[in-house]
C-alpha positions as CSV (number, residue, x, y, z in Angstrom):
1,X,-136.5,-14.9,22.8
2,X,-137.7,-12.3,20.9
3,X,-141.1,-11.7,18.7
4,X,-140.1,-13.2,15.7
5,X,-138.2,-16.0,17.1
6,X,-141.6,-17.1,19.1
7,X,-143.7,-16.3,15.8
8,X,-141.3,-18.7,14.4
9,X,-142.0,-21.1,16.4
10,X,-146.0,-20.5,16.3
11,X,-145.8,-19.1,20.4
12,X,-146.5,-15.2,18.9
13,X,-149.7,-13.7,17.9
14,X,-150.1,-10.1,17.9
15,X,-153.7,-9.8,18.6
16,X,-152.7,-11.4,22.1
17,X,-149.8,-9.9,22.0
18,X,-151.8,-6.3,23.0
19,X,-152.9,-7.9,26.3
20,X,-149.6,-8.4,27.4
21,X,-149.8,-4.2,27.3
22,X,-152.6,-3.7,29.2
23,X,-154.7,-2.8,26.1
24,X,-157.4,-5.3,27.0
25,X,-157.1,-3.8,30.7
26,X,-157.4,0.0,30.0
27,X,-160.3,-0.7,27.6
28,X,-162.4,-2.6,30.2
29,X,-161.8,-0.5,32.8
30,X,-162.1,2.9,30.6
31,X,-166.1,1.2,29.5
32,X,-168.5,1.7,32.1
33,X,-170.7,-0.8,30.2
34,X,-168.6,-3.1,30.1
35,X,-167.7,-5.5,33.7
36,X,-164.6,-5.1,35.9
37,X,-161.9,-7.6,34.1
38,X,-159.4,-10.0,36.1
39,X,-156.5,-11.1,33.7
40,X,-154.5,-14.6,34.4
41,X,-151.4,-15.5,33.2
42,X,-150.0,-19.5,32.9
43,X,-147.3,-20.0,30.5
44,X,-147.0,-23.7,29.3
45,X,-148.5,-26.4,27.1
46,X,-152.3,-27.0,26.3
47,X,-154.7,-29.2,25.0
48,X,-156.5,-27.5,21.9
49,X,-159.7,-29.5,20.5
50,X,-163.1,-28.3,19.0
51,X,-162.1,-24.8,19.6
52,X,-161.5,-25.4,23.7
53,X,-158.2,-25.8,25.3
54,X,-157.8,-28.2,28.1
55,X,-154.7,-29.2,30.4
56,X,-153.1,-28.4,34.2
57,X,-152.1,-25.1,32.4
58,X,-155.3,-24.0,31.6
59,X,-156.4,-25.1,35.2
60,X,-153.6,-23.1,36.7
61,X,-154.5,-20.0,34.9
62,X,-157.8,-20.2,36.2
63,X,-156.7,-20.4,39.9
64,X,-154.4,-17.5,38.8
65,X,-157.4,-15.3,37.4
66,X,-159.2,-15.5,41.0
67,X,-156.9,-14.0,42.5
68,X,-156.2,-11.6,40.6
69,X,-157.6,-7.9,41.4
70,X,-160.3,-5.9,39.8
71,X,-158.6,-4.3,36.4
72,X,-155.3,-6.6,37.6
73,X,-153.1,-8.6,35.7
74,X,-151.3,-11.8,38.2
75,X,-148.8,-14.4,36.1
76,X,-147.2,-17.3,37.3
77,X,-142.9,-16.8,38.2
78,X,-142.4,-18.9,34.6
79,X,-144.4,-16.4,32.9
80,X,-142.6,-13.3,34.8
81,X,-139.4,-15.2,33.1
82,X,-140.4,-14.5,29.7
83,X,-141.4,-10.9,30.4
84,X,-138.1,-9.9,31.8
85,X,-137.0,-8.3,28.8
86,X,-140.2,-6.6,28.4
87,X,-139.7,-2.6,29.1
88,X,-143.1,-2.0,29.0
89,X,-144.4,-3.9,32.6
90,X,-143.1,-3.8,36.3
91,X,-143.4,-6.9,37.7
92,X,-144.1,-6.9,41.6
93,X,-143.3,-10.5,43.1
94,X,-146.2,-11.3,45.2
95,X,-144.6,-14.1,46.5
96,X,-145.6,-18.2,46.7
97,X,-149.5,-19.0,47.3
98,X,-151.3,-21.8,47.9
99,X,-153.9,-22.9,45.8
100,X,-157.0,-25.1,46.4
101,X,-156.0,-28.4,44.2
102,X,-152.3,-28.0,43.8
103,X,-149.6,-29.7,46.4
104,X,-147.2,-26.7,45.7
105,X,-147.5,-23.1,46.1
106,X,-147.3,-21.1,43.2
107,X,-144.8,-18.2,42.3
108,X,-147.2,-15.2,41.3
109,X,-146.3,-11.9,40.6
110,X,-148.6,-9.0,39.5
111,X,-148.2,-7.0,36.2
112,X,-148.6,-2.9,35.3
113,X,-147.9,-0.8,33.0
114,X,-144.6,1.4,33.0
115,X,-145.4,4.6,31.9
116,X,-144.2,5.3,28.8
């Protein structure tokens, strides 16, 4: 799926769309006032309400932000999926790991930039 088929269906916004980048990354990481930044990645369904989301997604991304390195970007294997297509990342599998909570391991896989 491209851009405009997932802002069609109300899945793309560009503003997040920059963290997908790195943008968010570089510019932590480039500001020494600002603290080191993990990044997370879940793909799925949520619970929006009063301006909080809630759901097993939302959970998972959590677990998926811990372990996550310093400056680091980790996503779940369904997320990897939909960034296939995407020239702009290497993906590097980091295999299935268990996580405290869950009765399966999780496919993860970190993200960086390709130069350009």
């Amino acid at each position: 799926m491209d851009d405009d088929e997932l802002e069609a269906k109300g899945l793309y916004d560009p503003t997040v769309d920059d963290l997908w980048r790195g943008d968010l990354v570089d510019a932590v990481w480039s500001d020494l006032l600002l603290p080191p930044l993990r990044v997370g990645v879940a793909f799925g369904e949520v619970l929006g309400r009063e301006g909080n989301s809630y759901g097993p997604i939302v959970n998972l991304a959590a677990r998926v932000t811990k372990l996550a390195p310093l400056h680091g970007v980790v996503v779940t294997l369904y997320t990897t999926d939909a960034l296939q297509t995407r020239d702009e990342f290497a993906i590097h599998p980091l295999g299935a790991i268990e996580m405290h909570g869950l009765t399966d391991p999780v496919e993860l896989a970190a993200l960086s930039s390709r130069p350009s």
